[in-house]
N, CA, C and O atoms as a MOPAC input file, in Angstrom:
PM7 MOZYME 1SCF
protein

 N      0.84100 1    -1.16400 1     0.00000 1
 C      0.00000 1     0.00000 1     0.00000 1
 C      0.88800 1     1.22900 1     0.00000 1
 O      1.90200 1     1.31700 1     0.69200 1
 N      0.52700 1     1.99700 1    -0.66600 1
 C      1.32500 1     3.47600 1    -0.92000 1
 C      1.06400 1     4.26600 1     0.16500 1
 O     -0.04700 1     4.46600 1     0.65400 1
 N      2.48900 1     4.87100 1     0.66200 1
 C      2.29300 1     5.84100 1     1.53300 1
 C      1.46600 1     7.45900 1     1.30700 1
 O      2.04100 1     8.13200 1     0.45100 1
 N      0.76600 1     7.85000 1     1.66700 1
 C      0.34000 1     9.32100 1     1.11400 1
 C      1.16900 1    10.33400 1     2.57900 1
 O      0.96600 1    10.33700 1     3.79300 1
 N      2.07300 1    11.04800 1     1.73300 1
 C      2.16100 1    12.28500 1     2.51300 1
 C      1.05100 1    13.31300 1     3.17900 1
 O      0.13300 1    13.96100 1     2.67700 1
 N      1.47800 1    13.19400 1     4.35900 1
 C      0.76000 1    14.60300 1     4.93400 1
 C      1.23700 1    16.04400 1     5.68700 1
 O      2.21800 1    16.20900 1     6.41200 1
 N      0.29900 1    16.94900 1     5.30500 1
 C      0.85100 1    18.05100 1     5.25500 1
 C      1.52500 1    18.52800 1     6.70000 1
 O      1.56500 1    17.60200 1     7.51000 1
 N      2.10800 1    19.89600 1     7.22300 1
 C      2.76900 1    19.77200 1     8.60900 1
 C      1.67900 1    19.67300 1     9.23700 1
 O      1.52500 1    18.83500 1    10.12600 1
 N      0.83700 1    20.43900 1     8.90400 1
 C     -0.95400 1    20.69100 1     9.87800 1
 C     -1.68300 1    19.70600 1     9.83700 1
 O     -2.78600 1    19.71700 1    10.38400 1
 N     -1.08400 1    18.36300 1     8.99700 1
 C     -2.60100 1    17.21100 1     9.54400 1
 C     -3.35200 1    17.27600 1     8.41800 1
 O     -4.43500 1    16.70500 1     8.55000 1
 N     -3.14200 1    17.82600 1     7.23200 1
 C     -4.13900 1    17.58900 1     6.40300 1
 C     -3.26700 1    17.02000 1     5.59100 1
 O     -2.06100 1    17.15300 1     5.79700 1
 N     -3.73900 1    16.31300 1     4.56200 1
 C     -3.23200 1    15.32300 1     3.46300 1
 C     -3.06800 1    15.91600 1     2.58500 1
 O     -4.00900 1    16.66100 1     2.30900 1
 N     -1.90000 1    15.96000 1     1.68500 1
 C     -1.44700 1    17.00600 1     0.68700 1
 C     -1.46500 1    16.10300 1    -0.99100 1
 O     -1.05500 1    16.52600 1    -2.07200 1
 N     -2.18700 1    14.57400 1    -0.61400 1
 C     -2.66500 1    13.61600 1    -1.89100 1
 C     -1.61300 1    13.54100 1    -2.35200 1
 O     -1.74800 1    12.99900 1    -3.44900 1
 N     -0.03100 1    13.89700 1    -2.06300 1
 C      1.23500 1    13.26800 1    -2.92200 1
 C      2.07800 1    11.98400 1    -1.92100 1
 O      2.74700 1    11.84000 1    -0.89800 1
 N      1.43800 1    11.18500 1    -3.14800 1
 C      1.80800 1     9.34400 1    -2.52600 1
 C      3.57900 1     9.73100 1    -2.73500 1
 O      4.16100 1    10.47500 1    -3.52500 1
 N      4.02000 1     8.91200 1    -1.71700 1
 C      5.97400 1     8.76300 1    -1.48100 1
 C      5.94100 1     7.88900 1    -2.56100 1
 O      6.78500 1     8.28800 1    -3.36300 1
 N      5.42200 1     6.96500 1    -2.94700 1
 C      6.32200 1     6.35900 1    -4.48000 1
 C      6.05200 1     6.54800 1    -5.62700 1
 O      6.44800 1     5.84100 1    -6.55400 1
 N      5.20100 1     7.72300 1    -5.74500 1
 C      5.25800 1     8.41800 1    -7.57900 1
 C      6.20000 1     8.86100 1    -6.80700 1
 O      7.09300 1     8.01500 1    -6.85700 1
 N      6.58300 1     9.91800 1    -5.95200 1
 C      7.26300 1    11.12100 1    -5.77000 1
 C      9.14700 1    10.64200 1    -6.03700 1
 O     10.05400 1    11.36000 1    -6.45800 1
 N      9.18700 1     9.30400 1    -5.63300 1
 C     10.01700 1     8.76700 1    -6.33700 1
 C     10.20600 1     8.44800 1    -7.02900 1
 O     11.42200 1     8.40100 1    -7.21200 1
 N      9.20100 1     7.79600 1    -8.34500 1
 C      8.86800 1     7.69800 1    -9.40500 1
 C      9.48000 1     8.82000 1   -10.64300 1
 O     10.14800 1     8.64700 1   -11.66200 1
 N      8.81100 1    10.16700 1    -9.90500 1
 C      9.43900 1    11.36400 1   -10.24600 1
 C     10.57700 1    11.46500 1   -10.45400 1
 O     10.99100 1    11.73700 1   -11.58100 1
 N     11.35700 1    11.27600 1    -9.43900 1
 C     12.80000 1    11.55900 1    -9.40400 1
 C     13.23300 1    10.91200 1   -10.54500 1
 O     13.63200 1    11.59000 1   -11.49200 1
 N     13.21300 1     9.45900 1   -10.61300 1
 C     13.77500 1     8.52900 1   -10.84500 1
 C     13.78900 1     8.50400 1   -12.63200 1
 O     14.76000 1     8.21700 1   -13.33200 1
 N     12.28600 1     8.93100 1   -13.14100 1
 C     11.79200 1     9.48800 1   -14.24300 1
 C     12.92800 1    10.50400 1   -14.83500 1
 O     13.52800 1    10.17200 1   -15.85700 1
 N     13.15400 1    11.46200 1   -14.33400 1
 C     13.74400 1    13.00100 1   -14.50500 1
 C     15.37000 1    12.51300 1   -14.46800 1
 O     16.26200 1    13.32600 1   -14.71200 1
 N     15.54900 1    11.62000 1   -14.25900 1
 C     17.03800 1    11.48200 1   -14.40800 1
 C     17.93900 1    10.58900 1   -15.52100 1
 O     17.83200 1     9.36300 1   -15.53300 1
 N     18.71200 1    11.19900 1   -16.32600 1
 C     19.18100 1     9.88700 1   -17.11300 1
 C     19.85200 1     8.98300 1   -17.11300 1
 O     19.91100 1     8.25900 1   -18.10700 1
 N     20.82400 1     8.65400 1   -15.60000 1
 C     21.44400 1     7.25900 1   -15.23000 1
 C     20.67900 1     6.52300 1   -14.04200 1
 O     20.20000 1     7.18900 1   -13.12500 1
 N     20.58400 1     5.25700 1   -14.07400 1
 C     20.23000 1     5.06700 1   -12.70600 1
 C     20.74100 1     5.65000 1   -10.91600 1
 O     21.91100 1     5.55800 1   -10.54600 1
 N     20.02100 1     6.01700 1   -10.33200 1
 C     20.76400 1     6.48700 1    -9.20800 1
 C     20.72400 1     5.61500 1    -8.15700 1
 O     19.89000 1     4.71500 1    -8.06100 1
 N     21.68400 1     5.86400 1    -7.28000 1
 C     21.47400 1     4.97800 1    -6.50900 1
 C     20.20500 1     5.41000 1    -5.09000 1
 O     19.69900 1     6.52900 1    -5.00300 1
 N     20.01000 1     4.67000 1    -4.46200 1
 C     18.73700 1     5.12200 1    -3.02000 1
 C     19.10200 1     6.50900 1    -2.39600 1
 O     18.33100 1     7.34600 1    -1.92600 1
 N     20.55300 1     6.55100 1    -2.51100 1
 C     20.81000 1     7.35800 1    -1.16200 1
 C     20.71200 1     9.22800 1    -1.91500 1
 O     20.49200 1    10.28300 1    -1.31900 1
 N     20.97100 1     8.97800 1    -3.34200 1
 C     20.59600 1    10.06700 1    -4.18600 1
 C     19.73700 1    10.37700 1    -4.23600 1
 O     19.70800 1    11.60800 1    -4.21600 1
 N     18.38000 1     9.71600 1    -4.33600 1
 C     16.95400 1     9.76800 1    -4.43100 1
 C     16.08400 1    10.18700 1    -2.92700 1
 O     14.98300 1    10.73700 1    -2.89800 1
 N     17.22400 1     9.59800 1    -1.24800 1
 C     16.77200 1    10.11200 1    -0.20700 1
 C     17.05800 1    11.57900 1    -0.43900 1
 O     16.17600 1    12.39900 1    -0.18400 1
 N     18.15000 1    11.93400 1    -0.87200 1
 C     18.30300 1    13.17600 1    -0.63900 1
 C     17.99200 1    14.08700 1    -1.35200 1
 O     18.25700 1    15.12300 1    -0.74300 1
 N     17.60600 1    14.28600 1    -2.24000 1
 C     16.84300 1    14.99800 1    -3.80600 1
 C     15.17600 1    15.00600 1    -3.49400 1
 O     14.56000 1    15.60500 1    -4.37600 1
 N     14.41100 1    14.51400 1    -2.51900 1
 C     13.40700 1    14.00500 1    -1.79600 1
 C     13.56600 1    14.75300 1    -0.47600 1
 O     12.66000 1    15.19300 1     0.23200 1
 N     14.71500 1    14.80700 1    -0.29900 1
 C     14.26300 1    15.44200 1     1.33900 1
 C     14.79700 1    17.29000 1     1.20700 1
 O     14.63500 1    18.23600 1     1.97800 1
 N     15.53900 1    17.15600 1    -0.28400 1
 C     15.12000 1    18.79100 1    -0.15700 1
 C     13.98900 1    19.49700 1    -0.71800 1
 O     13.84500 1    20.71000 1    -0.87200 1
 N     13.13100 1    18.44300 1    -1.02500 1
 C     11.68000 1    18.56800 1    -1.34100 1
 C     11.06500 1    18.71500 1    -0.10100 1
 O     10.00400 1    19.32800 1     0.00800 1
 N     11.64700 1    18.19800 1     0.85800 1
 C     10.63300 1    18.03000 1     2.28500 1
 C     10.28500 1    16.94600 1     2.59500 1
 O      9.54700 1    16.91500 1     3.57900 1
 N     10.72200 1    15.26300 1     1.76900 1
 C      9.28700 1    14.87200 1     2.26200 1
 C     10.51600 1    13.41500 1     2.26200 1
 O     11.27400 1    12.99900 1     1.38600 1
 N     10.20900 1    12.90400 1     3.84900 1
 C     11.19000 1    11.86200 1     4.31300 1
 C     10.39000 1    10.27800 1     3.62200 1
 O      9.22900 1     9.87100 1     3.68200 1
 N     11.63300 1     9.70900 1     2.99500 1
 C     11.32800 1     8.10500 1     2.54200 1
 C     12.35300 1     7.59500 1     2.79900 1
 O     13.44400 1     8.15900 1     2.88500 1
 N     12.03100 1     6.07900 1     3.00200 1
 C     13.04900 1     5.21000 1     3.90200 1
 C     13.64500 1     4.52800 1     2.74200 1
 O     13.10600 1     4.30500 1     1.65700 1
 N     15.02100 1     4.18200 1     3.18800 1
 C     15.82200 1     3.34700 1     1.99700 1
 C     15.32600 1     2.30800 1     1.37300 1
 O     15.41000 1     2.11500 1     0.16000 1
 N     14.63500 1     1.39100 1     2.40800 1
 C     13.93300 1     0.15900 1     1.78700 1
 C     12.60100 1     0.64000 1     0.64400 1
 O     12.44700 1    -0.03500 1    -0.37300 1
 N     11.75900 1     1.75500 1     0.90200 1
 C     10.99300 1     2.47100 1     0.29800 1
 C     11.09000 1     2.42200 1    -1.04600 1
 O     10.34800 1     1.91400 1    -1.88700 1
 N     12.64600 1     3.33600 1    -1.18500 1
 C     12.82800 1     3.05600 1    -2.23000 1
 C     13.71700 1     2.47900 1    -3.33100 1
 O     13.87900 1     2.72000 1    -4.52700 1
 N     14.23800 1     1.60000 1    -2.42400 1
 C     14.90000 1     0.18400 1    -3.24500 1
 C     13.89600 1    -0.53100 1    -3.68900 1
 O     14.21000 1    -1.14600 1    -4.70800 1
 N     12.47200 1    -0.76000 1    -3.23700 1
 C     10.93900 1    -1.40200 1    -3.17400 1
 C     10.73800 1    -0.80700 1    -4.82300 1
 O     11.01900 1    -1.34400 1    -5.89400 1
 N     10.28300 1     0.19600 1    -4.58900 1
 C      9.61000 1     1.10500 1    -5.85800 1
 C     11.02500 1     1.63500 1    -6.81100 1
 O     10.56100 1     2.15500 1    -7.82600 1
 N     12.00800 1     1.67000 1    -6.83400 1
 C     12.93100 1     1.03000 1    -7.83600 1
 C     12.81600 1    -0.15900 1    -8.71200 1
 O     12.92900 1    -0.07300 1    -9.93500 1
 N     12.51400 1    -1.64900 1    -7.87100 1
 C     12.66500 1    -2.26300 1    -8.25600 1
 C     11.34500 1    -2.84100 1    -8.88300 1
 O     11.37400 1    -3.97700 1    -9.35700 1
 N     10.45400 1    -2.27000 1    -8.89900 1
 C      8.98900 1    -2.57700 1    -9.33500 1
 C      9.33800 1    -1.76800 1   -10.57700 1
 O      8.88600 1    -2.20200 1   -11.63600 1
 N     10.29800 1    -0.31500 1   -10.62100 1
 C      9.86000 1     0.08800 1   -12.05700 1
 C     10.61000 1    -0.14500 1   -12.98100 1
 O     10.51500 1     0.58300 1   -13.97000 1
 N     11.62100 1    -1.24900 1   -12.97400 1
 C     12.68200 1    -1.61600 1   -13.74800 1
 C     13.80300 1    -1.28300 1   -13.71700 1
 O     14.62400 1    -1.55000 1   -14.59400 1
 N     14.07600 1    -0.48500 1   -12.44700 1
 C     15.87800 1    -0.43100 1   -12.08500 1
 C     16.12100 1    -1.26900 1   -11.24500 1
 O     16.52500 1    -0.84700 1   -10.16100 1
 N     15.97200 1    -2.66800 1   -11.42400 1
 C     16.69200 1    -4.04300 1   -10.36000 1
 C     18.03400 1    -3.71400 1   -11.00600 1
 O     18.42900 1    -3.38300 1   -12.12400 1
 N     18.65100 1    -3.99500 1    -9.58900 1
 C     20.12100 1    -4.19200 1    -9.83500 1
 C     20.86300 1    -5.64300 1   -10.51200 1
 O     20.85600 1    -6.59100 1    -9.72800 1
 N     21.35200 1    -5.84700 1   -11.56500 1
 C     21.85700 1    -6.91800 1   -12.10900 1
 C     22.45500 1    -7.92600 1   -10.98500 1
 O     22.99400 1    -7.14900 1   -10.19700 1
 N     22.56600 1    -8.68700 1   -10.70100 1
 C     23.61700 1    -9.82800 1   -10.04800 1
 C     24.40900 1   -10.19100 1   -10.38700 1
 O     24.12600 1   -10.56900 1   -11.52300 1
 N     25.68000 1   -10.45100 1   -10.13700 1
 C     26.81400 1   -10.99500 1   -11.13900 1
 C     27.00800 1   -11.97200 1   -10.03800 1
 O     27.35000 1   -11.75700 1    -8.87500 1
 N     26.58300 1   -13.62400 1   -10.92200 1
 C     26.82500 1   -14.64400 1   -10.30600 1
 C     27.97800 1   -15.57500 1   -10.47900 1
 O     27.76000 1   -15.98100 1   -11.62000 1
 N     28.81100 1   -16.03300 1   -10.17100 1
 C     29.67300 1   -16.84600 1   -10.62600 1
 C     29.60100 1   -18.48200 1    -9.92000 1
 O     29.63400 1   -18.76500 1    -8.72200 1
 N     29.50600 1   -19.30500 1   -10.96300 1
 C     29.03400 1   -20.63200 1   -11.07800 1
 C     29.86500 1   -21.78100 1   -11.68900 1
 O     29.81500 1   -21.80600 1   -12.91900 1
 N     30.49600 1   -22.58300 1   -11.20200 1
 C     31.21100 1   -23.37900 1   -11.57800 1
 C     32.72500 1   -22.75700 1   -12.76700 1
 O     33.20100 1   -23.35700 1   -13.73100 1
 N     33.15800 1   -21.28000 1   -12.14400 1
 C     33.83400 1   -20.68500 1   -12.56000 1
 C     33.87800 1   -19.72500 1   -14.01400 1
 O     34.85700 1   -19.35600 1   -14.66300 1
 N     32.15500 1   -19.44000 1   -14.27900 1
 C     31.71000 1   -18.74300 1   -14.99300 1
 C     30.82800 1   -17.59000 1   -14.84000 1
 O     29.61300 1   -17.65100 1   -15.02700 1
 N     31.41500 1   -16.61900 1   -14.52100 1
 C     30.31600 1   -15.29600 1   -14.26500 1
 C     29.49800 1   -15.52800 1   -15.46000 1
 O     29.50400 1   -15.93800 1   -16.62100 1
 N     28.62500 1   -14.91800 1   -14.29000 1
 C     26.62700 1   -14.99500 1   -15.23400 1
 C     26.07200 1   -13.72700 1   -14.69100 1
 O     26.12000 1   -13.35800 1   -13.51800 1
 N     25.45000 1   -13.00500 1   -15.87400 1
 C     24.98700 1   -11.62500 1   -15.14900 1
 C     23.46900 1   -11.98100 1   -15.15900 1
 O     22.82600 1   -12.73100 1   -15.89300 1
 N     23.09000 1   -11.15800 1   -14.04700 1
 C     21.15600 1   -11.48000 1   -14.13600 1
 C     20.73700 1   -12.78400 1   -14.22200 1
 O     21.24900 1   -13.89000 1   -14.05100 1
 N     19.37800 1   -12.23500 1   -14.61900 1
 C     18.23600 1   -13.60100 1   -14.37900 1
 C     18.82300 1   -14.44400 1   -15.83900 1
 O     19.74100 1   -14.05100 1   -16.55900 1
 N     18.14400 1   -15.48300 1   -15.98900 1
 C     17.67400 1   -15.91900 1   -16.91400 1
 C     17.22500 1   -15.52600 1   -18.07400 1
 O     16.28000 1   -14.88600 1   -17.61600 1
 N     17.15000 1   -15.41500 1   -18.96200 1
 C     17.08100 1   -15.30000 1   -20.45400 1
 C     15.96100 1   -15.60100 1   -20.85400 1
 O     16.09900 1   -16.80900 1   -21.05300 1
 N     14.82300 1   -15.32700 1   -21.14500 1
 C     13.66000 1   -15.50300 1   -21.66100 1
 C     13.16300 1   -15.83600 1   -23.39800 1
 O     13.82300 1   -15.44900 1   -24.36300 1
 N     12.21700 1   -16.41600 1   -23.46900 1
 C     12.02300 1   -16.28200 1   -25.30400 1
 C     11.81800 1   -15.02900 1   -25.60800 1
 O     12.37600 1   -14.49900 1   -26.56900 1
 N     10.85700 1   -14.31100 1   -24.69500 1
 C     10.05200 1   -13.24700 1   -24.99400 1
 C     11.93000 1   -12.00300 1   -25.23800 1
 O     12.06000 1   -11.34900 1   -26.27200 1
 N     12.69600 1   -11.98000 1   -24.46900 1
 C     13.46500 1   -10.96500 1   -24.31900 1
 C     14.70400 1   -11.32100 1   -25.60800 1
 O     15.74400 1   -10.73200 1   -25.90300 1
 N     14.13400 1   -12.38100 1   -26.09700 1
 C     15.13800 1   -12.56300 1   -27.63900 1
 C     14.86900 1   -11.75700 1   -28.76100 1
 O     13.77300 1   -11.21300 1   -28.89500 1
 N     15.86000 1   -11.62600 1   -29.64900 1
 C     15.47000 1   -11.41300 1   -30.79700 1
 C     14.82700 1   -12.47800 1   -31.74200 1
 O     14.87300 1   -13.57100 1   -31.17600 1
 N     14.21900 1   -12.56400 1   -33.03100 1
 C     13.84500 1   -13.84200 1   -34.21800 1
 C     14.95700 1   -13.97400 1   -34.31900 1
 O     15.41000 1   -14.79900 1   -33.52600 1
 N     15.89500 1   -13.36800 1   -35.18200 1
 C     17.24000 1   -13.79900 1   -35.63100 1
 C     17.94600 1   -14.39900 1   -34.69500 1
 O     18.90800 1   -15.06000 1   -35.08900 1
 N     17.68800 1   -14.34100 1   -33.32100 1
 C     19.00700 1   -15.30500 1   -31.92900 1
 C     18.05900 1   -16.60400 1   -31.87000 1
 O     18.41300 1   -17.74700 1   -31.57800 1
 N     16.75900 1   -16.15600 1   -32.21900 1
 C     15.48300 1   -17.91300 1   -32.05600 1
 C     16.07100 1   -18.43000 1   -33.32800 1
 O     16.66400 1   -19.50100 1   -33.20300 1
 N     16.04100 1   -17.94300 1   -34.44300 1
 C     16.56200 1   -19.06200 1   -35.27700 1
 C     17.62100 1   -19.48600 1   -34.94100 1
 O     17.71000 1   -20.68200 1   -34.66400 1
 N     19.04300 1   -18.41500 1   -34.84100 1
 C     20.30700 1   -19.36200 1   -34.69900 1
 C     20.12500 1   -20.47300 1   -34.03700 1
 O     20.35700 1   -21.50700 1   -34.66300 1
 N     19.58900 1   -20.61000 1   -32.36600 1
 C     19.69400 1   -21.11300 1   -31.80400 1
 C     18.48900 1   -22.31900 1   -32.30600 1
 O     18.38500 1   -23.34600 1   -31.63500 1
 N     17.86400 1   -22.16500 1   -33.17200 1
 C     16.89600 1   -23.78200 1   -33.95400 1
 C     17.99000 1   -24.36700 1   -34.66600 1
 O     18.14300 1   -25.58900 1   -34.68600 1
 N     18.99800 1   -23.33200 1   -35.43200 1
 C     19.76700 1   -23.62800 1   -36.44800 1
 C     20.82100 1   -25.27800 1   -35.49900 1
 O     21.19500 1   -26.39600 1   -35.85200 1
 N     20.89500 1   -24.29600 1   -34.02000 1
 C     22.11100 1   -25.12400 1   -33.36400 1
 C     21.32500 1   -26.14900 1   -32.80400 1
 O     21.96700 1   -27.19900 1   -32.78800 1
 N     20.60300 1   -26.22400 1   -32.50700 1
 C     19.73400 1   -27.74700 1   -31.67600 1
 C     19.28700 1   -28.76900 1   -33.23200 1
 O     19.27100 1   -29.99900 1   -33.17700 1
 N     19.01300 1   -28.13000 1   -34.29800 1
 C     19.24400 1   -28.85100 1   -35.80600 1
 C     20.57600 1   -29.48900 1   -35.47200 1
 O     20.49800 1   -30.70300 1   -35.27800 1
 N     21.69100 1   -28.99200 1   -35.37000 1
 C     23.11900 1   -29.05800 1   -36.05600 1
 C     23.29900 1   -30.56400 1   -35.13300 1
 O     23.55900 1   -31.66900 1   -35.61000 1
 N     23.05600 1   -30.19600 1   -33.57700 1
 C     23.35000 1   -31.28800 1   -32.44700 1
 C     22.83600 1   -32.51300 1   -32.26500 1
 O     23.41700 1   -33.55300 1   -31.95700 1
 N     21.14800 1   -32.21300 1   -32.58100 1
 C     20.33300 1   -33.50800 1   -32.14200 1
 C     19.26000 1   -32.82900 1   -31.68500 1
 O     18.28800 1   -32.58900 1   -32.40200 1
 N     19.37600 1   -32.38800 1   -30.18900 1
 C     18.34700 1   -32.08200 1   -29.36100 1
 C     18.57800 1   -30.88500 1   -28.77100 1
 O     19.70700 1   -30.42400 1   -28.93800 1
 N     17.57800 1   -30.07300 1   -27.93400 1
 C     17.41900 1   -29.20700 1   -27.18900 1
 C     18.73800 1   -29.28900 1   -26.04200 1
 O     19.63900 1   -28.47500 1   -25.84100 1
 N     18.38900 1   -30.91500 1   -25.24400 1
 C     19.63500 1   -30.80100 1   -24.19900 1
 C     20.71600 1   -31.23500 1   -24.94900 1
 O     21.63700 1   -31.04000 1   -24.15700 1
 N     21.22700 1   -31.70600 1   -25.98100 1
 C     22.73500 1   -31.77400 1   -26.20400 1
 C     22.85900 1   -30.57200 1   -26.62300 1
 O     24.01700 1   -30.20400 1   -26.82600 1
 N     22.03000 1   -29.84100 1   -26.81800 1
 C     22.20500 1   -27.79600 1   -27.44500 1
 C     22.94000 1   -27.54100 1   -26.21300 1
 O     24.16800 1   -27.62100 1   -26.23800 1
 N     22.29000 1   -27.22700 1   -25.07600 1
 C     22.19200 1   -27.05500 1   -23.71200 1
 C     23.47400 1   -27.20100 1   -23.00000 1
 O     24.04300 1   -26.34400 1   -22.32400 1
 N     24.04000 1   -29.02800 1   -23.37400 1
 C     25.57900 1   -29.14500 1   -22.97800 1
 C     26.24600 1   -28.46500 1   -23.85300 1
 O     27.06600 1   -27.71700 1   -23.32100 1
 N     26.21800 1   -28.41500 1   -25.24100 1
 C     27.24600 1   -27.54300 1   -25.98700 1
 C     27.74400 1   -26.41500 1   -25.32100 1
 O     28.90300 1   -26.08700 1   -25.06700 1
 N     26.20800 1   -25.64600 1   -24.97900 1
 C     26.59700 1   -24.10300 1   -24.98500 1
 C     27.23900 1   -24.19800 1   -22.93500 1
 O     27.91500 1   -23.26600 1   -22.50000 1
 N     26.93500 1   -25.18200 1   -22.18600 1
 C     27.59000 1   -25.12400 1   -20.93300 1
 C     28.85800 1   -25.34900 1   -21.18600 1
 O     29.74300 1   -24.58500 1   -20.80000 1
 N     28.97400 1   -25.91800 1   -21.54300 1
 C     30.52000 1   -26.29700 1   -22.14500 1
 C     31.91000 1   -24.91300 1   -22.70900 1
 O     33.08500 1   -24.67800 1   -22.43000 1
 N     30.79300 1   -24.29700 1   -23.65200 1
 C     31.68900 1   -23.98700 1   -24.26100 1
 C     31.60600 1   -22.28300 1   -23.23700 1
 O     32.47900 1   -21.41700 1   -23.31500 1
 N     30.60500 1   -22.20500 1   -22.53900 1
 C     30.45500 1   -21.23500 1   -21.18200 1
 C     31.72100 1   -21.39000 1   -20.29600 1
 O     32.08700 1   -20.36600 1   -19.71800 1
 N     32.48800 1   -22.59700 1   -20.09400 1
 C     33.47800 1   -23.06700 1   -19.10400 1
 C     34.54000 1   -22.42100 1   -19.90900 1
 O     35.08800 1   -21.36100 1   -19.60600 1
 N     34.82300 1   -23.23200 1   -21.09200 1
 C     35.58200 1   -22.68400 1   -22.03600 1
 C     36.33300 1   -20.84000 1   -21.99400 1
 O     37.50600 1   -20.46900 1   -21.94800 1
 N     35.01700 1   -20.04600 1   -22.03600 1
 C     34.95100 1   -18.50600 1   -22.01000 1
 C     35.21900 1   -17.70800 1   -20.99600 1
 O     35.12100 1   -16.48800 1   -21.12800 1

């Protein structure tokens, strides 16, 4: 549930804390980090907590990447989706499960050659 600011006197001034970050976050052209956004916010006046807005960051598409390393292969981020491919990377990759056999000997190729890199 969204916080709504209220005014010093007790009356409600109808500006919710996570557009108001929203705002910020909008108006800027690199990602910033929380502690930029507390403070660009509080010379507005209006106090939000770090978790606040690491929360409503990450709902509007500035998650921070992960850099995982796995059997001695950094991996950035999630998983890889169909939807987030291009056609031309869906074909190659029909082209390469053609070339192999199957889906999972595709699968070992490309782990493989991941170790390799």
């Amino acid at each position: 549930m969204a916080k709504v600011l209220k005014a010093k006197r007790g009356r409600q001034s109808g500006l919710n804390k996570s557009q108001a970050i929203r705002d910020i976050i909008g108006g800027l052209e690199e990602r910033p980090s929380p502690k930029e956004i507390i403070l660009k916010l509080k010379e507005k006046g209006i106090e939000v907590s770090p978790a606040l807005v690491t929360n409503v960051m990450a709902r509007s598409g500035m998650r921070r990447r992960r850099r995982l390393r796995r059997n001695g292969v950094l991996r950035v981020g999630r998983p890889v989706h169909a939807e987030g491919l291009s056609m031309s990377a869906l074909l190659e990759a029909k082209k390469l499960v053609k070339q192999v056999g199957s889906v999972d000997d595709a699968k070992r190729a490309l782990d493989a050659l991941a170790k390799l890199l």
